[in-house]
DOTIMAR-832923 format. One record per residue (C-alpha): residue in one letter; x, y, z. Coordinates in steps of 0.1 Angstrom, whole numbers, plus 2048, in hexadecimal, padded with zeros to 3 digits. Example, Ala and Ser with C-alpha at 12.3 -4.5 7.8 and 13.67 -1.06 7.14 Angstrom:
% residues 2
REC resn  xx  yy  zz
REC    a 87B 7D3 84E
REC    s 889 7F5 847
//
This chain:
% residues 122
REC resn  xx  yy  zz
REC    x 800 800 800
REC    x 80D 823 7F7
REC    x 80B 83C 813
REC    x 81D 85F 811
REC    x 817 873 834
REC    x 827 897 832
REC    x 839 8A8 856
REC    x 848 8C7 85D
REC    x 82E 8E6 855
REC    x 829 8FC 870
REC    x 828 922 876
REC    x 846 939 870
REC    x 84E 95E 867
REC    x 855 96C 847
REC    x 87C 965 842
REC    x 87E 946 856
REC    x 883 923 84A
REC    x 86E 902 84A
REC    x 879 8DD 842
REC    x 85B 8C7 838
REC    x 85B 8A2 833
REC    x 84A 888 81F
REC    x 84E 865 829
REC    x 845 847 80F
REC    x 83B 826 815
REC    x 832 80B 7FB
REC    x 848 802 7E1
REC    x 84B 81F 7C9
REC    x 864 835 7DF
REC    x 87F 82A 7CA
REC    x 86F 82C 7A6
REC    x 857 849 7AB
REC    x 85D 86D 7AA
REC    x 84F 881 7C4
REC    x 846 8A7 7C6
REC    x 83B 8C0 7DB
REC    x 81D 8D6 7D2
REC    x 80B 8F0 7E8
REC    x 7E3 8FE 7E8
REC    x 7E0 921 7F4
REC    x 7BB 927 801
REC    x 7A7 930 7E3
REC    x 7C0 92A 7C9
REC    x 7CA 909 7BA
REC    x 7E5 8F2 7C2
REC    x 804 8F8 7B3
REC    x 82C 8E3 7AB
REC    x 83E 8F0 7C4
REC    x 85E 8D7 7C0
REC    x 868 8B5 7B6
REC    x 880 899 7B5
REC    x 888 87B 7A1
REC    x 88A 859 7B5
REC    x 8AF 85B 7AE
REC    x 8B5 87C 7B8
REC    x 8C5 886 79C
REC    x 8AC 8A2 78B
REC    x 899 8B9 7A2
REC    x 87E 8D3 796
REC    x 873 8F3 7A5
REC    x 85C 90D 7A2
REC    x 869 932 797
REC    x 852 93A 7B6
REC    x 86C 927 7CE
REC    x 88A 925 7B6
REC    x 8AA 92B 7D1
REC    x 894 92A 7F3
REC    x 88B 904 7F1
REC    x 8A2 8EA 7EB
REC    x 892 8C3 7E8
REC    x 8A4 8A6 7F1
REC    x 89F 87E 7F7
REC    x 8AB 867 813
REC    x 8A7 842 802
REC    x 8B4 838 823
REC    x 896 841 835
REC    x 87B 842 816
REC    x 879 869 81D
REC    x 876 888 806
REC    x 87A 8A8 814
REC    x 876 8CE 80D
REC    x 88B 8E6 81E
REC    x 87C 907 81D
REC    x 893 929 820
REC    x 889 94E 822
REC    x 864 946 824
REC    x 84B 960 818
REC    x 828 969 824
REC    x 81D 95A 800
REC    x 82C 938 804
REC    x 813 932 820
REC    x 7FD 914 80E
REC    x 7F4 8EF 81A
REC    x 814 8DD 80D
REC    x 80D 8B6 7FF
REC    x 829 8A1 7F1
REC    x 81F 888 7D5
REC    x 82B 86C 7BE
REC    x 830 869 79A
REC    x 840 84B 785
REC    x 856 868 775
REC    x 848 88C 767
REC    x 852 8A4 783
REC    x 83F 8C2 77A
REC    x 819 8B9 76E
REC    x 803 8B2 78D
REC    x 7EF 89C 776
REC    x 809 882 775
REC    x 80B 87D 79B
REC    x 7F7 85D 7A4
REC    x 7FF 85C 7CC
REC    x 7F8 880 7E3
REC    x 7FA 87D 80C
REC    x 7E1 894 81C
REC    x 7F9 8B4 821
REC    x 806 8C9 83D
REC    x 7FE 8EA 83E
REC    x 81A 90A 842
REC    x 813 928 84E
REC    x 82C 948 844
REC    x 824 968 858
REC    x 82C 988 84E
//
């Protein structure tokens, strides 16, 4: 069974850093890509980042482009999302995802965990 659970959101002010975490279970950590997207209230969700299940290409948004940096532990079946220099505008639910390989169209990611939410105040 394929399970994604995301950690790490929280409540911080506008320059500070976050690091979230998406832990995958089931057997497609190590053939699957998996992304980060986010879903401001009243908008629609939107790539954030994302990283092949080697590691070796990542993707960002322009958005985030220098402030977040994505990286996988195979070790412990985790992808995470360091956030830097957070912005009032980042604040969004954050959900990490699963795809068998396209890193930037959120129509190709079969597997979503339910999202943690980050908070950036001004």
């Amino acid at each position: 069974q394929v399970q994604l659970v995301e950690s790490g959101g929280g409540l911080v002010q506008a320059g500070g850093s976050l690091r979230l975490s998406c832990t995958v279970s089931g057997s497609i950590f190590s053939t699957y890509a998996t992304g980060w997207f986010r879903q401001a209230p009243g908008k629609k969700r939107e790539f954030v980042a994302a990283i092949t299940w080697s590691g070796g290409v990542t993707a960002y948004a322009d958005s985030v482009r220098g402030r977040f940096t994505i990286s996988r532990d195979n070790a412990k079946s985790l992808v995470n999302l360091q956030m830097n220099s957070l912005k009032p505008e980042d604040t969004a639910l954050y959900s990490c995802a699963a795809s068998e390989g396209v890193l930037r169209d959120i129509r190709e990611y079969e597997y979503w965990g339910q999202g943690t939410q980050v908070t950036v105040s001004s």
